[in-house]
C-alpha positions as CSV (number, residue, x, y, z in Angstrom):
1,X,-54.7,-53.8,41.6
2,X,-53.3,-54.2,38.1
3,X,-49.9,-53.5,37.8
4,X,-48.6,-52.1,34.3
5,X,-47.0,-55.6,32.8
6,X,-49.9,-57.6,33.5
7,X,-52.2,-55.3,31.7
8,X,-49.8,-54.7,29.2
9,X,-49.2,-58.8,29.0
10,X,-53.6,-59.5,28.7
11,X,-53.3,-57.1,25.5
12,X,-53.5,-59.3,22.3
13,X,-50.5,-59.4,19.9
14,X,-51.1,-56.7,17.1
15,X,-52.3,-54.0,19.9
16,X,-49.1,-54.2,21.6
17,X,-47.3,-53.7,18.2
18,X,-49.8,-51.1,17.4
19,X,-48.8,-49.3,20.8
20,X,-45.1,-50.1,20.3
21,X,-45.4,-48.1,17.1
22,X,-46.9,-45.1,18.3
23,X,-44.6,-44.9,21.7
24,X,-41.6,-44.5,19.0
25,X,-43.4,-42.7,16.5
26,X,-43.7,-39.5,19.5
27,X,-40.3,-40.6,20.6
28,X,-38.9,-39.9,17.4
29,X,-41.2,-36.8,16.7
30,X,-39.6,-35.3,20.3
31,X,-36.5,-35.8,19.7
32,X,-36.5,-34.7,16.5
33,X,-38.7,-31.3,17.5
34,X,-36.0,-30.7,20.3
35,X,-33.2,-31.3,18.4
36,X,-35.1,-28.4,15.8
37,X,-35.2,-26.5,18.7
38,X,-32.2,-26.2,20.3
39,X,-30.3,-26.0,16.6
40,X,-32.6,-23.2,15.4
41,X,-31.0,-19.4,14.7
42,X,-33.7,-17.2,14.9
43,X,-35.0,-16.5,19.2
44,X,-38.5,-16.9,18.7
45,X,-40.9,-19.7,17.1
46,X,-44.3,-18.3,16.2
47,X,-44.5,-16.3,19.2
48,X,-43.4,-18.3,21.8
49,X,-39.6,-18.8,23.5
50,X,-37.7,-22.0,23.2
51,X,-38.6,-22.6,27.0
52,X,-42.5,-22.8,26.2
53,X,-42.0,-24.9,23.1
54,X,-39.9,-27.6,24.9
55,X,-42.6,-27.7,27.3
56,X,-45.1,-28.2,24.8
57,X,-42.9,-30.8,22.8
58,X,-42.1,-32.8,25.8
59,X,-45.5,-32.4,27.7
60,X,-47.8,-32.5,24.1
61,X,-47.4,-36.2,23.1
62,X,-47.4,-36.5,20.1
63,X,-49.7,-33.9,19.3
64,X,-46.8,-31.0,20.5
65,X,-44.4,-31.9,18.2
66,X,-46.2,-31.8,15.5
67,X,-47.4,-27.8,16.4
68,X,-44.2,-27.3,16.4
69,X,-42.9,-28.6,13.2
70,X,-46.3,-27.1,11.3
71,X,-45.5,-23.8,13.2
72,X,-41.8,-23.5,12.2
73,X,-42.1,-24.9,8.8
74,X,-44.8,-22.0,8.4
75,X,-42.3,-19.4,9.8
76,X,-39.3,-20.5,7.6
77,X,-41.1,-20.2,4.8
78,X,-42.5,-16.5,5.0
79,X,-39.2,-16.0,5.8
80,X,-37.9,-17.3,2.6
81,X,-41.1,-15.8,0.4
82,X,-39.9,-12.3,2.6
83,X,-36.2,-12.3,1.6
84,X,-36.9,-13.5,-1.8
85,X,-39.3,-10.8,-2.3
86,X,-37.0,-8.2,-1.0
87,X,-34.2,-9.5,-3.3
88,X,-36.8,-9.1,-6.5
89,X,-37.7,-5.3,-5.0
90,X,-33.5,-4.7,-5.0
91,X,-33.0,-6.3,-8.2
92,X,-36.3,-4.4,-10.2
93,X,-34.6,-0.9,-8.2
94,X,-31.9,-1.8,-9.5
95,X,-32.9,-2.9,-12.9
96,X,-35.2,0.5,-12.9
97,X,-32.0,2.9,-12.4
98,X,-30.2,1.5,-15.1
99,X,-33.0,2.1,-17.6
100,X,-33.4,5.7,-16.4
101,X,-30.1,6.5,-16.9
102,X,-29.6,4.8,-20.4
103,X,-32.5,6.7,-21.0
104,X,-30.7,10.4,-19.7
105,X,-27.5,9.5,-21.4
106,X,-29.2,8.5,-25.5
107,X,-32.4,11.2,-24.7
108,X,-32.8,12.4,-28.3
């Protein structure tokens, strides 16, 4: 039986870099995502509770995180398009009331 150093010893040089890189490039993606996670205000990311998407963060790879980062950057920014488009519908409700009563109050 092969026992994980030796097969990780009879790799050559640059794929053992090239697997040292990807084992911290999903560290860094996990932590990351779960620190996201946990520091996020709203309940919810796209549909699922923070329970599933540790799960799929931890359990995913590196594939998991990154569902989750493209998921909640997609959320956060309808949310920013939605409150920026409700501020413009205030302001132009806003802007339209004026108008009507400077037009009531110099009607000739």
């Amino acid at each position: 039986m092969n026992d994980p150093l030796t097969a990780w010893s009879a790799l050559p040089g640059p794929a053992q870099i090239g697997l040292a890189v990807l084992v911290c490039c999903q560290l860094l993606l996990q932590a990351g995502s779960l620190i996201l996670l946990i520091r996020r205000p709203e309940p919810r990311v796209a549909a699922l509770p923070a329970i599933a998407w540790a799960a799929i963060i931890i359990l995913g790879q590196i594939i998991g995180p990154l569902v989750f980062l493209t998921l909640r950057h997609r959320a956060l920014r309808e949310q920013r398009e939605r409150a920026q488009w409700e501020s413009s519908a205030r302001r132009s409700a806003a802007r339209v009331d004026v108008d009507r009563i400077v037009e009531g109050l110099y009607e000739r």
